[in-house]
SERO-4910 file (N, C-alpha, C, O; in steps of 0.05 Angstrom, whole numbers):
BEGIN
 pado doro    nc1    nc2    nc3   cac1   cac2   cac3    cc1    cc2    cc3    oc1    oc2    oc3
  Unk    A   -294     47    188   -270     49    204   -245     44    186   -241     26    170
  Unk    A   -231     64    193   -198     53    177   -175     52    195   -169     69    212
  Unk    A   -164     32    191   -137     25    214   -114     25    198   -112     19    175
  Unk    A    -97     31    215    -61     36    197    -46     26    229    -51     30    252
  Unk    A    -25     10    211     -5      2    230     18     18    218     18     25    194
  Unk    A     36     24    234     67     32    235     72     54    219     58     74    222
  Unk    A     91     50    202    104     71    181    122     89    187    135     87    209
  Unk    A    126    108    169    149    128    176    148    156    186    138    172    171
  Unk    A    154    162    204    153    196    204    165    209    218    164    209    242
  Unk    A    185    229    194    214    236    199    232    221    188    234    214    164
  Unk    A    251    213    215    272    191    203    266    167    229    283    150    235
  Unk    A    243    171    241    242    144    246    215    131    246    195    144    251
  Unk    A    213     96    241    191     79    241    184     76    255    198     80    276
  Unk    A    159     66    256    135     62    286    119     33    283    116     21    262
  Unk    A    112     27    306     90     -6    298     67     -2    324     58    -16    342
  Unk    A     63     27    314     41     27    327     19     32    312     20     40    289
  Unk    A     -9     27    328    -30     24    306    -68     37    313    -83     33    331
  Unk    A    -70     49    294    -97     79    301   -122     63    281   -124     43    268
  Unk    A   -135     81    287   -163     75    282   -179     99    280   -189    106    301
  Unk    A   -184    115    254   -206    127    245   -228    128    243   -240    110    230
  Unk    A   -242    149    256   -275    152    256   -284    158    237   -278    182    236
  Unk    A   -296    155    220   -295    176    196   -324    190    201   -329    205    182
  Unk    A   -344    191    220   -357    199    235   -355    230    252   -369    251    250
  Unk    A   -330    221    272   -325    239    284   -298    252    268   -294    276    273
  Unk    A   -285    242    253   -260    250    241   -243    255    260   -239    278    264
  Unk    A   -227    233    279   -210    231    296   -204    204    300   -219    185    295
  Unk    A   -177    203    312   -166    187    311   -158    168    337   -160    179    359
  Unk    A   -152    145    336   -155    134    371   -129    116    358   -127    105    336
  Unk    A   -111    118    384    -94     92    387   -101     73    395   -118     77    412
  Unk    A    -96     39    390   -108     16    392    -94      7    415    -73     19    417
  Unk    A    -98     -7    432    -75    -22    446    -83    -54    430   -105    -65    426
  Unk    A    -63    -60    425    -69    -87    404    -59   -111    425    -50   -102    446
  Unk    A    -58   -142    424    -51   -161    434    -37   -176    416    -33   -164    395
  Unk    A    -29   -197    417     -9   -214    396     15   -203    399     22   -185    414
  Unk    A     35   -221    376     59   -213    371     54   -187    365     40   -187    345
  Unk    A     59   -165    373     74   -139    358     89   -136    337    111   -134    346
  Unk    A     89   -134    309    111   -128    293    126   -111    305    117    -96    322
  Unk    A    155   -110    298    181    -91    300    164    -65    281    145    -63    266
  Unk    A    185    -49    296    177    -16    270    181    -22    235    198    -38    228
  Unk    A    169    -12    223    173    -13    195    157      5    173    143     23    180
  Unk    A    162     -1    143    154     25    133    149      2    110    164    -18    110
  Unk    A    124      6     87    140     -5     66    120    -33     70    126    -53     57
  Unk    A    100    -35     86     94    -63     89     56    -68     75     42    -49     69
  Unk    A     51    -86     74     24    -95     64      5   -101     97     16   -111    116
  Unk    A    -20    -94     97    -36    -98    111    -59    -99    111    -66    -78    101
  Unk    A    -77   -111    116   -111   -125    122   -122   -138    150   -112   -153    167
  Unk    A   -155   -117    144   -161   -117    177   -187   -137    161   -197   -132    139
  Unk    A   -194   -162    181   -208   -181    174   -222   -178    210   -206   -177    229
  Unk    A   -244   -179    213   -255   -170    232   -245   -154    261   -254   -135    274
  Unk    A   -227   -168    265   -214   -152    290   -195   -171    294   -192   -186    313
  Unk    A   -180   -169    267   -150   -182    273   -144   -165    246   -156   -169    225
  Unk    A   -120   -141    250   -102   -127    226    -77   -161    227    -68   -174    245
  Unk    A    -73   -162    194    -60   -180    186    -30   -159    177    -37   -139    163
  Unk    A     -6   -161    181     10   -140    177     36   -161    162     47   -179    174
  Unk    A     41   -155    139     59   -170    120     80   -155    108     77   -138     91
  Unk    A    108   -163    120    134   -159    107    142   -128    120    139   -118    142
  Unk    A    155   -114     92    161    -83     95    194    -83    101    208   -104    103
  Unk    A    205    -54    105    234    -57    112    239    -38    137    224    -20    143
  Unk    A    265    -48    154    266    -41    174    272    -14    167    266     -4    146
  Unk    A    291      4    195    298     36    191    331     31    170    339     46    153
  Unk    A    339     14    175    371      3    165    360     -8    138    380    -15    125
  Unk    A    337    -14    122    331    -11    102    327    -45     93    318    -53     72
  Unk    A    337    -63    118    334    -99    111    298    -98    108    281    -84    119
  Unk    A    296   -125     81    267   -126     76    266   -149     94    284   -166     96
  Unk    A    240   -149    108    223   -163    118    207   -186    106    205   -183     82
  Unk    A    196   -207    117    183   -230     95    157   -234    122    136   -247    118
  Unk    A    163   -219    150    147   -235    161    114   -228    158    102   -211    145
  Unk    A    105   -251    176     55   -241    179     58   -247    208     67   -266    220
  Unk    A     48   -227    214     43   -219    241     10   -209    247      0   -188    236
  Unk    A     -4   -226    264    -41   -220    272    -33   -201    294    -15   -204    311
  Unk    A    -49   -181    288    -56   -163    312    -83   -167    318    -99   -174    301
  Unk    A    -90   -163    349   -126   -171    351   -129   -147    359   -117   -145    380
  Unk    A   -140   -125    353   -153    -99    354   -166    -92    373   -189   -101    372
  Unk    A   -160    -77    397   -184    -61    414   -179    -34    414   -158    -23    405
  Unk    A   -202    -19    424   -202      2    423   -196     10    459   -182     31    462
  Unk    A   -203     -1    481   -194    -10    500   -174     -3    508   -165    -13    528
***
């Protein structure tokens, strides 16, 4: 499985977050729990069982970020 939170596309950022089959080769939106990160682009991330760990990045206005934010992962 591979998961991606947020990023850019176009001219604007997103903090939403998918999950690859590499099986079926398709893609599923997560509904996640926890804090939500804000939109961003530009950031560091790691999925440690079913919590994506999401670190820093910069907003659409270009301010860098410092925060860590747990997401708990469902497919749900």
């Amino acid at each position: 499985m591979f998961c991606r939170f947020g990023g850019r596309g176009g001219s604007h950022d997103f903090n939403d977050t998918w999950s690859f089959n590499i099986s079926t080769r398709k893609w599923t939106e997560l509904q996640c729990t926890g804090s939500i990160p804000s939109p961003r682009t530009g950031h560091d991330a790691v999925l440690i069982d079913d919590v994506m760990y999401v670190f820093g990045g910069c907003t659409q206005d270009k301010t860098s970020l410092g925060d860590l934010t747990a997401l708990n992962l469902s497919s749900k």
